[in-house]
C-alpha positions in Angstrom: 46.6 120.4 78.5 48.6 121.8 76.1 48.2 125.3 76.5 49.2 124.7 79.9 52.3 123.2 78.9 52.9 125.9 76.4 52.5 128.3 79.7 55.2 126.5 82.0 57.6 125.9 79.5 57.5 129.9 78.4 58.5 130.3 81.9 62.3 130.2 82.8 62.8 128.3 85.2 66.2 127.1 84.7 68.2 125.8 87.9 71.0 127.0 88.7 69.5 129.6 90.0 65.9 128.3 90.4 63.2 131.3 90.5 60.6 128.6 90.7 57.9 131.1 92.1 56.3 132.2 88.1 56.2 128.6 87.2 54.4 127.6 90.6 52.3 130.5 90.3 50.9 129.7 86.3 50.1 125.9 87.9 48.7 127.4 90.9 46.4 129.4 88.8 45.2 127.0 86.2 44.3 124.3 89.3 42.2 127.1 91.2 40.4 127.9 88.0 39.5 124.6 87.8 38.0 124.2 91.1 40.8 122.2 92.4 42.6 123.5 96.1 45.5 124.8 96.1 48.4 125.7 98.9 51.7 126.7 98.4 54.9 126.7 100.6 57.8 128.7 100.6 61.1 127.0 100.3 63.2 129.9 100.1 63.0 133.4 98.5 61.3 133.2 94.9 61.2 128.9 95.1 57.5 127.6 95.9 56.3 124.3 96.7 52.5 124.3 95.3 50.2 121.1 96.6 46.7 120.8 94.2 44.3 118.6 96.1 41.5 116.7 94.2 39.0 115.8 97.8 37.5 112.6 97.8 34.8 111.4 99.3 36.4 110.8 102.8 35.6 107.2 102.6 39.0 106.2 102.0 42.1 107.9 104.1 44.4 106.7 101.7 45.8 109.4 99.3 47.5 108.7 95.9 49.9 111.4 95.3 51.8 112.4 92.0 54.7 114.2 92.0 56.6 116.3 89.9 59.4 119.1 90.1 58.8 122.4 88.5 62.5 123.6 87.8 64.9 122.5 84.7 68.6 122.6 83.6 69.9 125.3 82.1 69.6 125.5 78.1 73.2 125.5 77.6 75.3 126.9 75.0 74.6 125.3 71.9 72.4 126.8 69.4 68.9 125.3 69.7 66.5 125.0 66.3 63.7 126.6 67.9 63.4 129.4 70.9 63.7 127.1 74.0 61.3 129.1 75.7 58.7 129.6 72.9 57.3 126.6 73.3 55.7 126.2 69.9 54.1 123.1 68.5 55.3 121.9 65.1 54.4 118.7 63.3 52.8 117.5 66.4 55.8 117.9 68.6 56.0 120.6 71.6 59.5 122.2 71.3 61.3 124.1 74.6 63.1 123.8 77.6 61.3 121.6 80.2 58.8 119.9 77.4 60.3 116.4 78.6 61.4 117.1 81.9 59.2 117.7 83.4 56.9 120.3 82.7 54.7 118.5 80.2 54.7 115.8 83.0 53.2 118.2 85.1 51.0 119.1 83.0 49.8 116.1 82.2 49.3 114.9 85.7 47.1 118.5 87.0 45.0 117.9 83.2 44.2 114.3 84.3 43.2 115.6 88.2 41.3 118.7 86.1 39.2 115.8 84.0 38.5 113.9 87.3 37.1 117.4 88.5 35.3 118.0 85.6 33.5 114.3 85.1 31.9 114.6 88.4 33.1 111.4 89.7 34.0 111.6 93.6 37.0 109.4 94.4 37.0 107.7 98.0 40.2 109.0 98.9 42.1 112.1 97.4 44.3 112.5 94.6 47.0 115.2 95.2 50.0 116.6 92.7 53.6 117.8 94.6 55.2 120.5 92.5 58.2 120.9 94.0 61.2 123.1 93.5 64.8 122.2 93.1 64.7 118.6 91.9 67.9 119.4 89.1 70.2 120.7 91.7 69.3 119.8 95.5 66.1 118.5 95.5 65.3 121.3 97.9 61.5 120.8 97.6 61.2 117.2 98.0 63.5 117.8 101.4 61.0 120.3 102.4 58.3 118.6 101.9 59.7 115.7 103.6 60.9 117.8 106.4 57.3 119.3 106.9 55.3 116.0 107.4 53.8 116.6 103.9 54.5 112.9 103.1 52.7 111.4 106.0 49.2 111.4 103.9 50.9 109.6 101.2 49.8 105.8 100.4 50.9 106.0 96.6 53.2 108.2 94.5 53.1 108.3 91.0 56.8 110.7 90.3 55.9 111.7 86.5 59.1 112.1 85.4 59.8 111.2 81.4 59.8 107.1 80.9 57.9 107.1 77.4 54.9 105.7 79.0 57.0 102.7 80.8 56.2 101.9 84.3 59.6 102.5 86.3 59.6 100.4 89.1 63.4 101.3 90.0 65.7 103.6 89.4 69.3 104.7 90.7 70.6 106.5 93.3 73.4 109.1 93.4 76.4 109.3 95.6 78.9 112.0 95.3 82.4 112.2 96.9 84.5 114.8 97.2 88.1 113.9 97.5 90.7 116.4 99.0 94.4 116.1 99.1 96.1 118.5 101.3 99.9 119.5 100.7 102.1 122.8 101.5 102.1 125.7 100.6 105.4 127.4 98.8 106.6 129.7 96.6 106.7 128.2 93.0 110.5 129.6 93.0 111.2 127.0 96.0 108.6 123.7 94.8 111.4 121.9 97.3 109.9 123.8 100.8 106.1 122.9 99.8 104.3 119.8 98.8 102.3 120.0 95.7 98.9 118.7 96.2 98.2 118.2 92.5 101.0 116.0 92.0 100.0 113.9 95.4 96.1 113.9 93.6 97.8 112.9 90.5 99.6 110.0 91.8 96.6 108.4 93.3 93.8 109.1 91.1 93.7 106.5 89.1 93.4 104.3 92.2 90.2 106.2 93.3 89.1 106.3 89.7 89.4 102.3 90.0 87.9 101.8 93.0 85.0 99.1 92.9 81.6 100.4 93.5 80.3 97.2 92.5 76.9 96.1 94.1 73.8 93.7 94.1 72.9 93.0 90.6 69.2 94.2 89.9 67.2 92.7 86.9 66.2 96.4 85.7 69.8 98.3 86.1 73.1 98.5 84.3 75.8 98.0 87.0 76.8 101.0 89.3 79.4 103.3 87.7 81.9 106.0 89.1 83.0 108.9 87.2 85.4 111.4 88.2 84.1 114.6 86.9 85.3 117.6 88.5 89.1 118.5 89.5 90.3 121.5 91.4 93.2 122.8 92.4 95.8 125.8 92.9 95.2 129.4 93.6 98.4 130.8 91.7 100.4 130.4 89.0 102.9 131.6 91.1 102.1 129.6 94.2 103.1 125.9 95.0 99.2 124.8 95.2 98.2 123.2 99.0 95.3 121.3 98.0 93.8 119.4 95.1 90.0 118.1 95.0 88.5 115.8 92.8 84.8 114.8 93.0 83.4 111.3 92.1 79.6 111.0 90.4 78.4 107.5 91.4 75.4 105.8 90.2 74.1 103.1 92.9 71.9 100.5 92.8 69.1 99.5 95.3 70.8 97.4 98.1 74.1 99.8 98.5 75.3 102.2 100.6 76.5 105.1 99.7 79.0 105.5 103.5 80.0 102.2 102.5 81.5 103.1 99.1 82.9 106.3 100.4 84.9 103.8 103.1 86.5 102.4 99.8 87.7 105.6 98.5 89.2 106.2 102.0 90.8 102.8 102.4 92.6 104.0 99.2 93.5 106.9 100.5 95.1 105.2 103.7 97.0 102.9 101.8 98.7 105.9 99.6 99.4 107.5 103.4 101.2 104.0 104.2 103.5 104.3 101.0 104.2 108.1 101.3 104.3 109.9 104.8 103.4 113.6 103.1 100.3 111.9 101.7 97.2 113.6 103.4 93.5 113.5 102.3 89.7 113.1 103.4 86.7 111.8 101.7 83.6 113.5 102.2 80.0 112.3 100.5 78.4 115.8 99.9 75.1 114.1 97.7 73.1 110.9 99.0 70.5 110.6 97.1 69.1 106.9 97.5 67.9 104.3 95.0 64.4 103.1 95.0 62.6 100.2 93.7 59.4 98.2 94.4 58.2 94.9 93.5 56.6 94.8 89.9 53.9 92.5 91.5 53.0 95.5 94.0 49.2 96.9 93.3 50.2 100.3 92.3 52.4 99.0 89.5 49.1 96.3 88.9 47.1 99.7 88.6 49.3 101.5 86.5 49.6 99.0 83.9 45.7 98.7 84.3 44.8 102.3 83.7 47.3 102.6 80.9 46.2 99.4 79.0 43.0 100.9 79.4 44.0 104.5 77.5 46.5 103.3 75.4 44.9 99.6 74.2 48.4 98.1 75.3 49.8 97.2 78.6 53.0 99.5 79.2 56.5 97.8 79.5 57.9 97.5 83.0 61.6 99.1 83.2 64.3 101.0 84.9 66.1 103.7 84.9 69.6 105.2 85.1 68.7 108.9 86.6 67.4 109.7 89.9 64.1 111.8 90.7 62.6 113.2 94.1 61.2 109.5 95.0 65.5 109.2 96.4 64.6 111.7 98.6 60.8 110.9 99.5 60.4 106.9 98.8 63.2 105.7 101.3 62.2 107.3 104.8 58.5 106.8 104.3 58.1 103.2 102.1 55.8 104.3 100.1 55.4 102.1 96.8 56.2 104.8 94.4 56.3 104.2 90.4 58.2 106.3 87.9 55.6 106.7 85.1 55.5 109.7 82.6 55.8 111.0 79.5 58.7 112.3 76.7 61.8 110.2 75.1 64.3 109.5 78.1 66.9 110.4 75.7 66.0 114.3 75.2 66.1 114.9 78.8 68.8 117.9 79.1 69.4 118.0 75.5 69.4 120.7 73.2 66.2 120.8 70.9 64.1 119.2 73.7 60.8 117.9 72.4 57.9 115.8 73.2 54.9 114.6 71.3 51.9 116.5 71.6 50.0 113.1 71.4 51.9 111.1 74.5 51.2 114.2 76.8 47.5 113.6 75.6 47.7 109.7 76.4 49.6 110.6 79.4 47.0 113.2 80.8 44.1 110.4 80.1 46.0 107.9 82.4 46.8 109.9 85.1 43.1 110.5 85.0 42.1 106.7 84.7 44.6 105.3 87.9 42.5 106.6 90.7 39.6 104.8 89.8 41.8 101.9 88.7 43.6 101.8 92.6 40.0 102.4 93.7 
């Protein structure tokens, strides 16, 4: 299990740009050798969706599937301790860029199908892992996936992103709003003949900035939160700018939605039109990604606890979390009861110096191999 994490993290596959197909190909590999079947699906040029199939019995027409993306973020610009793509293994930690998130998810979750293949035990239904491209950027794979029926099988999904061996039953969604304020064009000699967008933006952003985005409390999640985090505007020194943008990051919790909160941003906006008749500007959501939960009485959650109590001697805490995985694009069309259950420290995802511990990847890999029998 650890060589293959060694393997995918040595790959780059850093997003933006992506060039998942390497990284899919390694997994692909180590699956067929171990007798497991394998398919993969072009998203695009050089990004490829791989499905590993553990067959059961037939007995059962329910399949559990985990899931998992196989792109990261970028390593950034800050000196790292060790090569982030050396993936070397140092006091019993496994150092590089994906260790948390997620490669050594994945490969905990095709090591525990691998030792299901290997004990000889035949499941009644199948078992299948989702590697899916583009999950830091666009969640491209999921949305492929989803958009090729490749969910229909599902009755479980286990997402294996990092939660230090908590059970996740919810986690937030992401709404992003892009706010543009249109003005006039002018000559910076003659400001008087244009309008300056930048000073309209200015004038009203700490309106949108206020804007509540309050919803349902949920006994799991911090609040929602809105941060403005990208502005945008001019084309010239020289040139009275004609439009400004600013766009919103906002966290949500299960029970909102996200056209709903963008109506708030553009009743702001109205009301700034009312008070100044040059005041123009439009709201567009250009991100929905949705917020999922499920009961923590539901059986999958009952199974997860059982087959990690069983590796680990404990029964794992039941949590939340802030960040967003492929379930927002998978778990809200379809229903399925999905749980957020993985390995690595929450805090080191997209951090320089990203690490995980050689021993939870092991603990992981043994639970991922228990569950089936334990939803069985």
């Amino acid at each position: 299990m650890v060589r293959l994490a060694q393997r995918l993290i040595r790959i780059d596959s850093c997003n933006p740009p992506g060039n998942e197909a390497w990284v899919a190909r390694v997994l692909a590999e180590e699956a067929d050798a171990a007798g497991l079947r394998v398919t993969t699906d072009e998203v695009a040029a050089g990004r490829t969706n791989v499905t590993v199939r553990l067959p059961g019995s037939g007995a059962d027409p329910r399949t559990l599937v985990y899931c998992g993306h196989l792109d990261t973020v970028t390593v950034g610009t800050t000196p790292w301790t060790r090569d982030p793509f050396g993936a070397e293994v140092v006091d019993g930690l496994l150092w590089g860029r994906g260790s948390v998130d997620m490669k050594g998810g994945l490969a905990a979750m095709l090591s525990g199908m691998i030792a299901i293949r290997r004990s000889g035990v035949r499941l009644p239904g199948d078992v299948v892992l989702r590697a899916l491209v583009g999950e830091e950027v666009d969640c491209a794979g999921a949305q492929h996936l989803l958009a090729t029926g490749g969910m229909a099988e599902a009755a479980w999904m286990v997402v294996g992103e990092p939660t230090g061996l908590r059970a996740v039953v919810a986690h937030k969604g992401c709404a992003r709003l892009r706010v543009v304020v249109r003005g006039v064009g002018a000559h910076a000699s003659r400001p008087d003949v244009g309008v300056n967008a930048i000073l309209k933006m200015a004038r009203v952003l700490q309106e949108l900035a206020a804007v509540d985005v309050s919803g349902p409390p949920h006994p799991l999640l911090t609040g929602s939160t809105s941060a403005a985090t990208m502005i945008s505007g001019g084309s010239a020194l020289n040139v009275v700018p004609d439009a400004c943008t600013v766009d919103f990051d906002i966290r949500t919790v299960p029970g909102q939605d996200h056209r709903e909160i963008a109506a708030r941003f553009e009743a702001v906006l109205a009301d700034a039109a009312r008070r100044d008749p040059d005041f123009q500007a439009t709201v567009e959501l250009t991100y929905d990604r949705a917020p999922v939960t499920i009961s923590p009485d539901d059986a999958l959650v009952t199974a997860v606890q059982g087959a990690a109590e069983t590796v680990l001697g404990r029964c794992p805490e039941i949590g939340g979390v802030g960040f967003f995985t492929d379930a927002s694009v998978l778990q809200p069309p379809t229903g399925v009861p999905t749980v957020v259950f993985g390995p690595g420290d929450v805090g080191l995802m997209h951090q320089t110096d990203e690490r995980i511990s050689v021993s939870e990847l092991v603990d992981a890999a043994r639970v991922f191999a228990v569950l089936p029998a334990t939803l069985w």
